[in-house]
mmCIF file of the N, C-alpha and C atoms, coordinates in Angstrom:
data_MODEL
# 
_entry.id   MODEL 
# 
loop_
_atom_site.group_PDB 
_atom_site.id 
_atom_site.type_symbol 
_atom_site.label_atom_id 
_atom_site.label_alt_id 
_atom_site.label_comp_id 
_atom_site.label_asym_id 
_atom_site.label_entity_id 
_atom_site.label_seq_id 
_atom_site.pdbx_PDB_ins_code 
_atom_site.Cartn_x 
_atom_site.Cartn_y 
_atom_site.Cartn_z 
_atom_site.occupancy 
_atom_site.B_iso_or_equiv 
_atom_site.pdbx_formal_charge 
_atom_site.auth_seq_id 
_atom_site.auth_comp_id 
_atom_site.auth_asym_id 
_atom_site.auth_atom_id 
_atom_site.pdbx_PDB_model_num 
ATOM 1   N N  . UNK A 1 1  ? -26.200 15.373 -41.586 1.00 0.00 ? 1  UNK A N  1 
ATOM 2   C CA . UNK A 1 1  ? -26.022 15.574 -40.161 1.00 0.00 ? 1  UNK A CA 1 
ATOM 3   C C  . UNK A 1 1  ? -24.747 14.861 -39.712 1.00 0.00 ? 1  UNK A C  1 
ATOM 4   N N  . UNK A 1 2  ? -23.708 15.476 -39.061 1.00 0.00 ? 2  UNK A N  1 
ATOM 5   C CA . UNK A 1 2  ? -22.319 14.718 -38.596 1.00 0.00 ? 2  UNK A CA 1 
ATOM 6   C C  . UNK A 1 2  ? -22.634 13.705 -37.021 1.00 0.00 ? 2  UNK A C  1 
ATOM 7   N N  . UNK A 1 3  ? -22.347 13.091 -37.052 1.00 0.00 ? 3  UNK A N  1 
ATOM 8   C CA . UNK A 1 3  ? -22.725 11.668 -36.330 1.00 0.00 ? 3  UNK A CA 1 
ATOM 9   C C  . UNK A 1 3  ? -21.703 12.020 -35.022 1.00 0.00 ? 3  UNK A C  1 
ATOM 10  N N  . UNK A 1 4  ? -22.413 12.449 -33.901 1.00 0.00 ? 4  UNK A N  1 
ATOM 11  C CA . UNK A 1 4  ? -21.678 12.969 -32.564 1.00 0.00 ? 4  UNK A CA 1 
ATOM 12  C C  . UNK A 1 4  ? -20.958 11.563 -32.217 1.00 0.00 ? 4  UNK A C  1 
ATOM 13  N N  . UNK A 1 5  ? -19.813 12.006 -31.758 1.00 0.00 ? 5  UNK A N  1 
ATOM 14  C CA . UNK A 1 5  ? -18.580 10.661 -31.523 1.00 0.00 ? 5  UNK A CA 1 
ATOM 15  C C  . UNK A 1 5  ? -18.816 10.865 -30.085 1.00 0.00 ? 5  UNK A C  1 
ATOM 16  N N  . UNK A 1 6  ? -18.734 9.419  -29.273 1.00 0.00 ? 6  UNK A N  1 
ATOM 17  C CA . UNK A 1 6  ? -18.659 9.156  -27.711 1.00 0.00 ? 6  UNK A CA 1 
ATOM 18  C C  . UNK A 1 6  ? -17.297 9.176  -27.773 1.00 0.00 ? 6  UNK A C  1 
ATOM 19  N N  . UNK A 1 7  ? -16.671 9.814  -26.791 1.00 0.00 ? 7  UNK A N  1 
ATOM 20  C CA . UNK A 1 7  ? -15.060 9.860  -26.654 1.00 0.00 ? 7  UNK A CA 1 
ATOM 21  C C  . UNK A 1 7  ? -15.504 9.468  -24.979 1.00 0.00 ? 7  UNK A C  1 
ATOM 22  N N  . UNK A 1 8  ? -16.423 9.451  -24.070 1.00 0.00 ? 8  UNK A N  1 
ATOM 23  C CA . UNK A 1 8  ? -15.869 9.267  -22.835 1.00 0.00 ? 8  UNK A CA 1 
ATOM 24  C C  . UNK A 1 8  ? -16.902 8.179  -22.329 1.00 0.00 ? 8  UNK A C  1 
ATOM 25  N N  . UNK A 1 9  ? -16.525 7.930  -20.972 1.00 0.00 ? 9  UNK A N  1 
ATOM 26  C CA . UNK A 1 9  ? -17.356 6.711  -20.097 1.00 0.00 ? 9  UNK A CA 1 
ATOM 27  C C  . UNK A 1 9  ? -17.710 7.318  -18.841 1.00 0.00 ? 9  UNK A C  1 
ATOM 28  N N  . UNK A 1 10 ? -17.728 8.124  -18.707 1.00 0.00 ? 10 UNK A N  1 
ATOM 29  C CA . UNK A 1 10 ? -18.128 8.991  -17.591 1.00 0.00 ? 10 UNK A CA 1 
ATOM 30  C C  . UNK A 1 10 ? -19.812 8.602  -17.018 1.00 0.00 ? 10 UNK A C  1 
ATOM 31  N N  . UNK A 1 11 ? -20.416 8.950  -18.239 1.00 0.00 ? 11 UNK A N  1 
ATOM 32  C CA . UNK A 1 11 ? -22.019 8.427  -17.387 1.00 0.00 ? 11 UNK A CA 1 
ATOM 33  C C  . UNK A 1 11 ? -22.268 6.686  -17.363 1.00 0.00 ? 11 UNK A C  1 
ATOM 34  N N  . UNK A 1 12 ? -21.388 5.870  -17.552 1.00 0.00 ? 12 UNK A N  1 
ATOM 35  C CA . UNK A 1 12 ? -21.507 4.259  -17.942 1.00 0.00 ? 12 UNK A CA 1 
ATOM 36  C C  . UNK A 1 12 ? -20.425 4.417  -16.475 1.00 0.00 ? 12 UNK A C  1 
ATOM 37  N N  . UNK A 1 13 ? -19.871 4.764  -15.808 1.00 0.00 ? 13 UNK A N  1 
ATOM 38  C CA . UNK A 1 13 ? -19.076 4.513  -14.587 1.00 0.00 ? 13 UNK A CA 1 
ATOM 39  C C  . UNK A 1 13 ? -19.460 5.183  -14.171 1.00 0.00 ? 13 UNK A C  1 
ATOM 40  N N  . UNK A 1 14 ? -20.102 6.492  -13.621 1.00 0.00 ? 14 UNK A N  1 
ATOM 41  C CA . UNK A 1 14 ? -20.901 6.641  -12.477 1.00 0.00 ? 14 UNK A CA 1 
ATOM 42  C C  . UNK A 1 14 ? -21.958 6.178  -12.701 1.00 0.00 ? 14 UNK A C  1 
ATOM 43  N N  . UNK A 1 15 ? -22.456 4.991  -13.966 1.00 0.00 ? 15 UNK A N  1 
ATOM 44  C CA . UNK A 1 15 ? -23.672 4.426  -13.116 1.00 0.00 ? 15 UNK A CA 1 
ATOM 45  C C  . UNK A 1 15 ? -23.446 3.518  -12.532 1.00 0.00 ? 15 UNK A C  1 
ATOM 46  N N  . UNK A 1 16 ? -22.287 2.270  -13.191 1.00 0.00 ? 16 UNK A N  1 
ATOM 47  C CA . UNK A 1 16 ? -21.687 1.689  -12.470 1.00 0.00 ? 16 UNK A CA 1 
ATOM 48  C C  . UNK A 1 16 ? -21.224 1.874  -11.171 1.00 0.00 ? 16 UNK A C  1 
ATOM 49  N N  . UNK A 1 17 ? -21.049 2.750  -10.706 1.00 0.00 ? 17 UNK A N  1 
ATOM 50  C CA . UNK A 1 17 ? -20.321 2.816  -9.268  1.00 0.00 ? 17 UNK A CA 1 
ATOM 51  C C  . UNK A 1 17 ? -22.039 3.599  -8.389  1.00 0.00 ? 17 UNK A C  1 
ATOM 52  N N  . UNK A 1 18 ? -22.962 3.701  -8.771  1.00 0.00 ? 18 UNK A N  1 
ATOM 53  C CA . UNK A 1 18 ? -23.654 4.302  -8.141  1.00 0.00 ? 18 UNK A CA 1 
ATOM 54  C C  . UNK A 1 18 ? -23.803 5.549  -7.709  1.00 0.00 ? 18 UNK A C  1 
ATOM 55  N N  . UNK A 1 19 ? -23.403 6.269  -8.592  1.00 0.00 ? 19 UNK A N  1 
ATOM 56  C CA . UNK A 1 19 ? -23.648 7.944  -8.617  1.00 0.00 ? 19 UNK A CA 1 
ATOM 57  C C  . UNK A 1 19 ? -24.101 8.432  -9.481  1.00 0.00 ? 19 UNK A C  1 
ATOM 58  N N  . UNK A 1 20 ? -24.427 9.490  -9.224  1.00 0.00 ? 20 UNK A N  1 
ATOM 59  C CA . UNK A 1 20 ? -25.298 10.715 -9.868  1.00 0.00 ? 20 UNK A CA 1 
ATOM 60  C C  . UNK A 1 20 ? -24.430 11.770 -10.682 1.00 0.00 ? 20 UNK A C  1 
ATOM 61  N N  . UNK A 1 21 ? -24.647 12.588 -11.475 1.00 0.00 ? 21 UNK A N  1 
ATOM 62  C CA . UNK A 1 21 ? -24.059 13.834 -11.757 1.00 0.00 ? 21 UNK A CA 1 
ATOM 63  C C  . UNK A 1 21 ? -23.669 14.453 -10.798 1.00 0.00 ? 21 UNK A C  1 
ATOM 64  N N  . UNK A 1 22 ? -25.017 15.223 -10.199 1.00 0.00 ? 22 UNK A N  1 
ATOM 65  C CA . UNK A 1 22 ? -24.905 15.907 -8.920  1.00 0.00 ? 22 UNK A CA 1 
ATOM 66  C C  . UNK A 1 22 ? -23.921 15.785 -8.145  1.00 0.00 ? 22 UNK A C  1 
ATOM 67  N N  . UNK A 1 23 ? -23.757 14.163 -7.454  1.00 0.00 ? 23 UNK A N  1 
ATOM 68  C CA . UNK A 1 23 ? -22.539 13.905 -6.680  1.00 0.00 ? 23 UNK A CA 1 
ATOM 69  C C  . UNK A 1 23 ? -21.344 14.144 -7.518  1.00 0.00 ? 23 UNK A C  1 
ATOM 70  N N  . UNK A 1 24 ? -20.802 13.999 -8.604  1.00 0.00 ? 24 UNK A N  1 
ATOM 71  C CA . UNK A 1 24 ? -19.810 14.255 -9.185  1.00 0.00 ? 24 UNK A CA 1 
ATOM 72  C C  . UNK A 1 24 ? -19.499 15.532 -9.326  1.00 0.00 ? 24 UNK A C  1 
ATOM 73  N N  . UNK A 1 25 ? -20.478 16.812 -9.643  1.00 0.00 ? 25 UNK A N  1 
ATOM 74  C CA . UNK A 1 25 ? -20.670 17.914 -9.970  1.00 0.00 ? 25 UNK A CA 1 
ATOM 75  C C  . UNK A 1 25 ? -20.051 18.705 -8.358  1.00 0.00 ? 25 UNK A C  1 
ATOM 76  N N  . UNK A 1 26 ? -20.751 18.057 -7.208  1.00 0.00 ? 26 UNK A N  1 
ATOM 77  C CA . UNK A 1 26 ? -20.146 18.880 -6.107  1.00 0.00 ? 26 UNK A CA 1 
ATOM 78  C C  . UNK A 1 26 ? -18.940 17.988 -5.755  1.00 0.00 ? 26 UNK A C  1 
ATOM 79  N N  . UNK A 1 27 ? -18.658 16.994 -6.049  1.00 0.00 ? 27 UNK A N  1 
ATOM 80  C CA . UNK A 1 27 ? -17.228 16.503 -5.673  1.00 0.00 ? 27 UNK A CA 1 
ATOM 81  C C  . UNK A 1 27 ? -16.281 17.095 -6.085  1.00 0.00 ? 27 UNK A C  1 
ATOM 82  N N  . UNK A 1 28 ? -16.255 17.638 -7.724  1.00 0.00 ? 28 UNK A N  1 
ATOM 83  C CA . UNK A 1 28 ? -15.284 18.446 -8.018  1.00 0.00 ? 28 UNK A CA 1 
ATOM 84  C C  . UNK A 1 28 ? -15.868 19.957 -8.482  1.00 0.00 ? 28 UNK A C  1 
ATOM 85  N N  . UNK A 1 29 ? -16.611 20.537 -7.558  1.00 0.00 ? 29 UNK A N  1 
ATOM 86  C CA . UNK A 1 29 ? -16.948 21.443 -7.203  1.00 0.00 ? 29 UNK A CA 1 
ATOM 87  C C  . UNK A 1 29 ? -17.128 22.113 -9.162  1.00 0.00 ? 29 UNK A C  1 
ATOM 88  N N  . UNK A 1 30 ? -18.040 21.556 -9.574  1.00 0.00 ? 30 UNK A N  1 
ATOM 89  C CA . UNK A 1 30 ? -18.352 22.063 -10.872 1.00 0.00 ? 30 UNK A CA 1 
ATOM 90  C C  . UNK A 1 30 ? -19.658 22.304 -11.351 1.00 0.00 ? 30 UNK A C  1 
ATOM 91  N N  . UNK A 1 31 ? -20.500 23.109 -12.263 1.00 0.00 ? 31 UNK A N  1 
ATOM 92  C CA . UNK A 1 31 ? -21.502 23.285 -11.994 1.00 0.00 ? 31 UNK A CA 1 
ATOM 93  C C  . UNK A 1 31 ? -22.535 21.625 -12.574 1.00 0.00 ? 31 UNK A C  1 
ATOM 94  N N  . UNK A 1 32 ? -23.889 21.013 -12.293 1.00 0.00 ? 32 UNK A N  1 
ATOM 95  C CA . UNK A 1 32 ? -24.059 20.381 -12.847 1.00 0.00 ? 32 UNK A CA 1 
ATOM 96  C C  . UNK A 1 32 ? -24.485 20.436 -14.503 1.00 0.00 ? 32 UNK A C  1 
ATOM 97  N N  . UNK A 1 33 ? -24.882 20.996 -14.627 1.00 0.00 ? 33 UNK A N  1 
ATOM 98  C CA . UNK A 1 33 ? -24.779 21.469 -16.395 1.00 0.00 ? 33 UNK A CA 1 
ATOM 99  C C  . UNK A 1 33 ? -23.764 20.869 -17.332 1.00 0.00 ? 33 UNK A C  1 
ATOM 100 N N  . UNK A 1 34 ? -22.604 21.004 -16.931 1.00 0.00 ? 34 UNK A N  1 
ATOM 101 C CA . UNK A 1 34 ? -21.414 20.932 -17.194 1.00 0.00 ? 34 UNK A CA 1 
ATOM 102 C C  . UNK A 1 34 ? -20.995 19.389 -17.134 1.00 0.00 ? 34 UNK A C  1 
ATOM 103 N N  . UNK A 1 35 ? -21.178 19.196 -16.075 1.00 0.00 ? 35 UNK A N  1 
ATOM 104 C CA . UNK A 1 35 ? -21.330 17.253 -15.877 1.00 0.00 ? 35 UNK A CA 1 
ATOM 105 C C  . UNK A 1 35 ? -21.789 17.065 -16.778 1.00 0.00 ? 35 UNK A C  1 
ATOM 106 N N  . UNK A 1 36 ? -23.453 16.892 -16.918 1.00 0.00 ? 36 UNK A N  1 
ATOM 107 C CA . UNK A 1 36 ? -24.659 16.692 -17.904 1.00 0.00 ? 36 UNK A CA 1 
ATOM 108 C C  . UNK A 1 36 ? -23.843 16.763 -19.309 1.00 0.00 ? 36 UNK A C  1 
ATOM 109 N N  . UNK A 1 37 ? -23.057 17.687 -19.796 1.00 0.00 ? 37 UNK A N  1 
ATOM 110 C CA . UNK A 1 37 ? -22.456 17.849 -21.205 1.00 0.00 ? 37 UNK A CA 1 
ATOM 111 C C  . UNK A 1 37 ? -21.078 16.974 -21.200 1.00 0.00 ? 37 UNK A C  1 
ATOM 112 N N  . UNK A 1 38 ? -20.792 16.304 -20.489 1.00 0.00 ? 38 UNK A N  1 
ATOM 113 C CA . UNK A 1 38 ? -19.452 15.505 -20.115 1.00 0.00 ? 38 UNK A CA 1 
ATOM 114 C C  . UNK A 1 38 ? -20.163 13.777 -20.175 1.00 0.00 ? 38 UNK A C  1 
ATOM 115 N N  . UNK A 1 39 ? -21.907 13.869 -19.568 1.00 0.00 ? 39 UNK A N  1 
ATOM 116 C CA . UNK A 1 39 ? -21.813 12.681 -19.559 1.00 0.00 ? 39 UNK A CA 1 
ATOM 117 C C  . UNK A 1 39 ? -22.777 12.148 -21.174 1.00 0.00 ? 39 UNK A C  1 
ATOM 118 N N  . UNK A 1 40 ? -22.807 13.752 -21.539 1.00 0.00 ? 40 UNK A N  1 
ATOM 119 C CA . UNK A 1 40 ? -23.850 12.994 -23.223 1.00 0.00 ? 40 UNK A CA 1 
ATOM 120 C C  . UNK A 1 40 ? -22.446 13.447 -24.422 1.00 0.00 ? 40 UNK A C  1 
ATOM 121 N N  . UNK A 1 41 ? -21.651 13.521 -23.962 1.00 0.00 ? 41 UNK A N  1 
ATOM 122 C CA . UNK A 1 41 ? -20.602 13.714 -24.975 1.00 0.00 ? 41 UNK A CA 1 
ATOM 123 C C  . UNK A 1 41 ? -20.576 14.590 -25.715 1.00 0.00 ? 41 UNK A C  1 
ATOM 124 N N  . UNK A 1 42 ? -21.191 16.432 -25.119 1.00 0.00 ? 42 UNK A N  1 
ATOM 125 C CA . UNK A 1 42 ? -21.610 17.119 -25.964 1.00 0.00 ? 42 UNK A CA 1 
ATOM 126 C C  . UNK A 1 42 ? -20.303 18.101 -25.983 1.00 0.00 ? 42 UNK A C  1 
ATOM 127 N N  . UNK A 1 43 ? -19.524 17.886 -24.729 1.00 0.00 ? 43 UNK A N  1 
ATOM 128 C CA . UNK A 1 43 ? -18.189 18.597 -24.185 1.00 0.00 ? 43 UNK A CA 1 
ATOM 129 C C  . UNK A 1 43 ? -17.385 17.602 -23.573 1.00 0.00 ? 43 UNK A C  1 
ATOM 130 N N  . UNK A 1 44 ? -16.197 17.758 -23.457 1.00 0.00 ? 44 UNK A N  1 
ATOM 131 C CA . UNK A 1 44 ? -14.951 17.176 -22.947 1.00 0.00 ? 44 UNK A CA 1 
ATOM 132 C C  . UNK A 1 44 ? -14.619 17.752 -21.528 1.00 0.00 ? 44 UNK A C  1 
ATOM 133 N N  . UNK A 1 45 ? -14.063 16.724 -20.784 1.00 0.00 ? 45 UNK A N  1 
ATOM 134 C CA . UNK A 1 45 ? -13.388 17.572 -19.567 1.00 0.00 ? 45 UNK A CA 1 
ATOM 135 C C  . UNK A 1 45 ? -11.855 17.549 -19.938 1.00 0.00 ? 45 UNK A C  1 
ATOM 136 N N  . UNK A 1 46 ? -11.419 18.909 -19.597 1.00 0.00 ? 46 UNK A N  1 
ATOM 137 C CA . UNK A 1 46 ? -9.284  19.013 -20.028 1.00 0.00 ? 46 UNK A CA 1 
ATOM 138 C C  . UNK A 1 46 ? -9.131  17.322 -19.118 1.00 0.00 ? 46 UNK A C  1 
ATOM 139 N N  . UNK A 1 47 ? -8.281  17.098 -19.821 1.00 0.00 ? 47 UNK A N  1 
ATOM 140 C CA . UNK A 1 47 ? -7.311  16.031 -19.334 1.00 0.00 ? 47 UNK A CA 1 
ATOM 141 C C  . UNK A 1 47 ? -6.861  15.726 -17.683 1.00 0.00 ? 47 UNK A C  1 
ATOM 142 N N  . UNK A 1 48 ? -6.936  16.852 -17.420 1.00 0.00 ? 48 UNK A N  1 
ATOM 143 C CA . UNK A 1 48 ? -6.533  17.231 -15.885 1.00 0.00 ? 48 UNK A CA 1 
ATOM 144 C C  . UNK A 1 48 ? -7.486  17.016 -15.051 1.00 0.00 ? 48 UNK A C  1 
ATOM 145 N N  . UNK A 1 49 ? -9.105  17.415 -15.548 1.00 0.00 ? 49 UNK A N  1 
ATOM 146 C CA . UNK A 1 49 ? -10.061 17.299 -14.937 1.00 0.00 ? 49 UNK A CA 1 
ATOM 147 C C  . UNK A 1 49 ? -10.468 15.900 -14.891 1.00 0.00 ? 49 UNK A C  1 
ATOM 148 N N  . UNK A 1 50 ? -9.956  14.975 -16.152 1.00 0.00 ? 50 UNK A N  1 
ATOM 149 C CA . UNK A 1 50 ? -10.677 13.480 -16.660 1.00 0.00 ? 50 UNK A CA 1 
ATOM 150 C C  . UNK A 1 50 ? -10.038 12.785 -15.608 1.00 0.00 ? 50 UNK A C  1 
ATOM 151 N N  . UNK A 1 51 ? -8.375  13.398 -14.967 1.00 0.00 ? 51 UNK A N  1 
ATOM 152 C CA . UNK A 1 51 ? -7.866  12.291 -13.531 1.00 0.00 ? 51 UNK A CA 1 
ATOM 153 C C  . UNK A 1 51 ? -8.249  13.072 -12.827 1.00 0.00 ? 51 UNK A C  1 
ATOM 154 N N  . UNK A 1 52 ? -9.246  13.874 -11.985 1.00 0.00 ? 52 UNK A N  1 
ATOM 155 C CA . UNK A 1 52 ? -9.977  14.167 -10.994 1.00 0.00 ? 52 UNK A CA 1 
ATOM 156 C C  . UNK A 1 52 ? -10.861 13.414 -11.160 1.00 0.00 ? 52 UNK A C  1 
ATOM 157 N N  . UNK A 1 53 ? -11.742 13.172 -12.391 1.00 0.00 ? 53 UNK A N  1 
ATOM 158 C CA . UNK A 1 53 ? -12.861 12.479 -12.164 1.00 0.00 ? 53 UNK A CA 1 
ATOM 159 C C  . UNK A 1 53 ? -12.599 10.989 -11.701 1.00 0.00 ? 53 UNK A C  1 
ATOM 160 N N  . UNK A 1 54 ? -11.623 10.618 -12.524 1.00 0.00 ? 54 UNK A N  1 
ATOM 161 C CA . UNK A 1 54 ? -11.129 9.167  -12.058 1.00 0.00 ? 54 UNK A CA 1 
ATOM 162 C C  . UNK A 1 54 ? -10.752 8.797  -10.771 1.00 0.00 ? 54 UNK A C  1 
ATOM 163 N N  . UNK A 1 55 ? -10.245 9.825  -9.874  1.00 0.00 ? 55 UNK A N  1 
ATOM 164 C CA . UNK A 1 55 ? -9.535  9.909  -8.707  1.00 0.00 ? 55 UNK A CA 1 
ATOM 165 C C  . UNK A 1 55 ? -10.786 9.666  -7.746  1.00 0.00 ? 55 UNK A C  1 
ATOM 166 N N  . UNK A 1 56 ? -12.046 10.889 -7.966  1.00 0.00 ? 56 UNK A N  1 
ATOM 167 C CA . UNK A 1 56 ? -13.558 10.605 -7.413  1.00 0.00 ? 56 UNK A CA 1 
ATOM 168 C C  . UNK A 1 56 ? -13.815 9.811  -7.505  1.00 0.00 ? 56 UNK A C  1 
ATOM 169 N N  . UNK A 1 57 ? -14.389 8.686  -8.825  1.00 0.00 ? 57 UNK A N  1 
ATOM 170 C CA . UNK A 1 57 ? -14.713 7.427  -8.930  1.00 0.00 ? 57 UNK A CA 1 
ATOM 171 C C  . UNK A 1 57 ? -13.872 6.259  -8.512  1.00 0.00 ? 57 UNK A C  1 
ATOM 172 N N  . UNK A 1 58 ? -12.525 6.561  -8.083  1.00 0.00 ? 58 UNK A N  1 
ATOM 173 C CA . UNK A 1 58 ? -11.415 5.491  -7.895  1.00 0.00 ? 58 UNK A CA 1 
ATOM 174 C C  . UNK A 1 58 ? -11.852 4.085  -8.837  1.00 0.00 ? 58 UNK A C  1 
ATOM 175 N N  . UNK A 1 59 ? -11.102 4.939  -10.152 1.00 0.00 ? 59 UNK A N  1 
ATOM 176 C CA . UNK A 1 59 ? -11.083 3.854  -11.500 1.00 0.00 ? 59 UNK A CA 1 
ATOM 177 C C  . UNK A 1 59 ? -9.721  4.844  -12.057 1.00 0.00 ? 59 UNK A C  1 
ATOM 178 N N  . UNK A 1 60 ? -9.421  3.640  -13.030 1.00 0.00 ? 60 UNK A N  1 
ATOM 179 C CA . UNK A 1 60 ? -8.076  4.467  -13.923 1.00 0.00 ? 60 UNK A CA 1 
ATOM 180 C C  . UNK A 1 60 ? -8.676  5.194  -14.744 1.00 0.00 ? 60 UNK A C  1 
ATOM 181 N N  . UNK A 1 61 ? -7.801  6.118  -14.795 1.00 0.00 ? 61 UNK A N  1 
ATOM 182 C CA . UNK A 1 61 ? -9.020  7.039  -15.757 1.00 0.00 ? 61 UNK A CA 1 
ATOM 183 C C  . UNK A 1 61 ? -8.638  6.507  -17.127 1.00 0.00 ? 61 UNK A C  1 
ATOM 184 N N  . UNK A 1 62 ? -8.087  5.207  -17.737 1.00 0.00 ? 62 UNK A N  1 
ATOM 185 C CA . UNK A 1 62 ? -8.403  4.229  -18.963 1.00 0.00 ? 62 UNK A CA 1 
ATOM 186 C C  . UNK A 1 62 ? -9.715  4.300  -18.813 1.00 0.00 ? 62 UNK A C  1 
ATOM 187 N N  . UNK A 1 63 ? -10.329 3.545  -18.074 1.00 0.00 ? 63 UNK A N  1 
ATOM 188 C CA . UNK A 1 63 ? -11.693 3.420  -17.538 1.00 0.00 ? 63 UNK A CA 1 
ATOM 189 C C  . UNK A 1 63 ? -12.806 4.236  -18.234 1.00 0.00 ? 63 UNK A C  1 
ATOM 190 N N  . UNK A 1 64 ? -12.333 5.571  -18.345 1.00 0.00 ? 64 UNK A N  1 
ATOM 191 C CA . UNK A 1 64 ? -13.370 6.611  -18.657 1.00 0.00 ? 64 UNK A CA 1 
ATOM 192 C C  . UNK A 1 64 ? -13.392 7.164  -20.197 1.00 0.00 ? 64 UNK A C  1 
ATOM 193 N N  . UNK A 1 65 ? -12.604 5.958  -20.430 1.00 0.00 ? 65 UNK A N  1 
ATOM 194 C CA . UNK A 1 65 ? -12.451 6.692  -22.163 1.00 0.00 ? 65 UNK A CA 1 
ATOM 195 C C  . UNK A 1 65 ? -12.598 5.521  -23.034 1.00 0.00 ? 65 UNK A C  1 
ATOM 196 N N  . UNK A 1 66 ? -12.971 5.634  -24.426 1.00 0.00 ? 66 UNK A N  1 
ATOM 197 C CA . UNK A 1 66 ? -14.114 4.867  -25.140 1.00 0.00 ? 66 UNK A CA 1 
ATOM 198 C C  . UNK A 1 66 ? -12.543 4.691  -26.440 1.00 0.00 ? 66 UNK A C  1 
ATOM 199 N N  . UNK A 1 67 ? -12.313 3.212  -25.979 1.00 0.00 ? 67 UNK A N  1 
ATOM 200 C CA . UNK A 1 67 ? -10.838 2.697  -27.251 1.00 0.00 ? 67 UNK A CA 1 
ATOM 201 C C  . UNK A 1 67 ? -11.645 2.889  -28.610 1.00 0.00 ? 67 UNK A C  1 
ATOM 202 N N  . UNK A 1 68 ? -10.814 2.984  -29.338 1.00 0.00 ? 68 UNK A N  1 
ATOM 203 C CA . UNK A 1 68 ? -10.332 2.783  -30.831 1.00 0.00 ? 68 UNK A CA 1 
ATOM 204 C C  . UNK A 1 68 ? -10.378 1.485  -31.512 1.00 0.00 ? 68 UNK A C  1 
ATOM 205 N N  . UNK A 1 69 ? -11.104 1.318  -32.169 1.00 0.00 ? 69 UNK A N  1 
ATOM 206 C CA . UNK A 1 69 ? -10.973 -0.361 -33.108 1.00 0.00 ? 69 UNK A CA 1 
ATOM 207 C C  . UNK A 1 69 ? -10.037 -0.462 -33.827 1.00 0.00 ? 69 UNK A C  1 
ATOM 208 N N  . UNK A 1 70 ? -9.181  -1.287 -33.830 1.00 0.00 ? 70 UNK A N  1 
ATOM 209 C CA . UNK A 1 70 ? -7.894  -0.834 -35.150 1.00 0.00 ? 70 UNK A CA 1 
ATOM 210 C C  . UNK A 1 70 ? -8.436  -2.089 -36.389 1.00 0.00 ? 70 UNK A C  1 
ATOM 211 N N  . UNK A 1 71 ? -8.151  -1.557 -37.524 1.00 0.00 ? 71 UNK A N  1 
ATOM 212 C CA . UNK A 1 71 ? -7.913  -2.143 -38.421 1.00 0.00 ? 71 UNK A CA 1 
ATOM 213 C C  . UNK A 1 71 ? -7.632  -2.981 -38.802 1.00 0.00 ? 71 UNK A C  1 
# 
């Protein structure tokens, strides 16, 4: 079984900030489904969408993405 990689912080900062999917889902007018797969890491949002989300949450969108350990 291939071991699903977290690439984002999306559901760890809207819990932090006190929101829901839902609210995120109609903030940037998207369906919630779609959130839901953004916040279990099952889908990506384009790049474009990841500084909307950041812009909603007013965080850098650094914030929403899960670093790299180096070596």
């Amino acid at each position: 079984m291939v071991e699903k990689r977290t690439l984002n912080r999306i559901k760890s900062v809207l819990a932090d900030k006190d929101k829901t999917n839902l609210w995120l889902a109609e903030k940037l007018g998207k369906n919630k489904s779609t959130i839901s797969k953004w916040c279990t890491n099952d889908q990506q949002p384009t790049l474009e969408t990841l500084f909307d989300i950041a812009e909603a949450l007013e965080v850098n969108v650094c914030e929403l993405l899960v670093g790299r350990k180096k070596n």
